[in-house]
N, C-alpha and C positions, 0 to 999 in steps of 0.2 A: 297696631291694631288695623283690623283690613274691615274696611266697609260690608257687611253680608248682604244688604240689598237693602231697594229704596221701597218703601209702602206700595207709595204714587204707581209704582210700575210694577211691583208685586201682585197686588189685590190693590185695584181701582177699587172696588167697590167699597171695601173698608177705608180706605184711605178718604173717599167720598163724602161718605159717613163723620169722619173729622173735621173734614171740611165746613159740613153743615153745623157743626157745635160750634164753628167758628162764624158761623156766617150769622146764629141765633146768636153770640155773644155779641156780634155786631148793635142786637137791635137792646141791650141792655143798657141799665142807668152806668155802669164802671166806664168812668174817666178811662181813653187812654192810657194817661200814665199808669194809673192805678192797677189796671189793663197788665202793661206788664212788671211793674213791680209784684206784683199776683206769680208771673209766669217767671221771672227773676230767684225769687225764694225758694219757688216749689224746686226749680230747678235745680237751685243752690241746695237746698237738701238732697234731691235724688242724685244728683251727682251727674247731670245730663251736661256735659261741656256742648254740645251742639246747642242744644234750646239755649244757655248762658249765655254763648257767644253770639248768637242772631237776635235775643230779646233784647242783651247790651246795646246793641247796636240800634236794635227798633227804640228803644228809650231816649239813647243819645238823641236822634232823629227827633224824635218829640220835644227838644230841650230839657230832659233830666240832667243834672250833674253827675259829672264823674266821682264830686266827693257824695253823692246818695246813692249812687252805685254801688261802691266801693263797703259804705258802710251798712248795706239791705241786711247782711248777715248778721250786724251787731244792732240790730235798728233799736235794741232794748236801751244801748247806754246810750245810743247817738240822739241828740235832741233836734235836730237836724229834719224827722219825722212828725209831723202833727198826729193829734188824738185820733181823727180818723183814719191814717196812715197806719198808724198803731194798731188797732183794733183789724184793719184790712192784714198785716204782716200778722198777728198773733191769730186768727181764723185760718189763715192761709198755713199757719204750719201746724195745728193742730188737724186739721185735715188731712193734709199731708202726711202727717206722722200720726193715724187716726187708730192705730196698734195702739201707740200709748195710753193713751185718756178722752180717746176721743174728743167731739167739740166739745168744750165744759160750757154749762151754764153760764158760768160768769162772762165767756166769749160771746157766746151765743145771744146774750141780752144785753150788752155793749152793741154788737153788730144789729141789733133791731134798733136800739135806741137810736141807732148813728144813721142807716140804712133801711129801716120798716122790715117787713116780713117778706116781702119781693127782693127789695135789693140784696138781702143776706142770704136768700133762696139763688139767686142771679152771682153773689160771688163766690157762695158753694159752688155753681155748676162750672165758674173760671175756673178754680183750682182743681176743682175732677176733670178738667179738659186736658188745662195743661200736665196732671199729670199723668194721663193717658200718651199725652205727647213724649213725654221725656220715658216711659214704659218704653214707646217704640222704638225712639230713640239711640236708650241705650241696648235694648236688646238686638236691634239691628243694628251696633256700634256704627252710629254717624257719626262721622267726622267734622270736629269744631269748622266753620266755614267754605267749605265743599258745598 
């Protein structure tokens, strides 16, 4: 696969524009970690090997394990995850995969209970970021670690 181009150097201004949705998740209640187990998932669903490979890395950096890395994709049998964990990975992929069933109820009122009305507003706009990011991504096939 041959790199087609970089945003940043394509269209500054759009690339810009990403920047600031990163720079507003800065000033959000998501943990770090949570932060990118968020950007982990989405990834792991769209199939963006760039975002995987640098979020891996931003997590390790934070002190996440390699065995909750490992097992983000199965977080459903791994116990490994806490209840708010849980709820942050099942928001995260029905967003993600929001074709299917969109956010259900039963998500959506878990994540208020867990997070209020802001924080669940604040981890919708994580997962619409990132995966704006793994859209670019892979349509501009970036290269895992480049």
């Amino acid at each position: 696969m041959t790199e087609r181009f970089l945003m940043k150097e394509t269209d500054p201004a759009a690339f810009k524009v990403m920047l600031a949705l990163e720079d507003y998740l800065e000033t959000t209640s998501i943990s770090a970690l949570h932060h990118e187990m968020i950007r982990i998932r989405a990834s792991q669903i769209n199939g963006c090997g760039y975002c995987i490979n640098a979020h891996t890395q931003d997590a390790r950096k934070l002190g996440e394990t390699e065995q909750r890395i490992y097992l983000l994709s199965v977080w459903r049998e791994a116990p490994q995850f806490t209840e708010e964990e849980r709820v942050i990975l099942a928001l995260t992929e029905e967003v993600t995969l929001i074709h299917q069933q969109g956010l259900t109820a039963a998500t959506y009122e878990k994540a208020v209970q867990h997070f209020g009305v802001k924080g669940t507003a604040e981890l919708i706009m994580a997962v619409n970021t990132i995966n704006a990011w793994n859209r670019i991504g892979i349509s501009s096939h970036r290269i895992p670690g480049k």
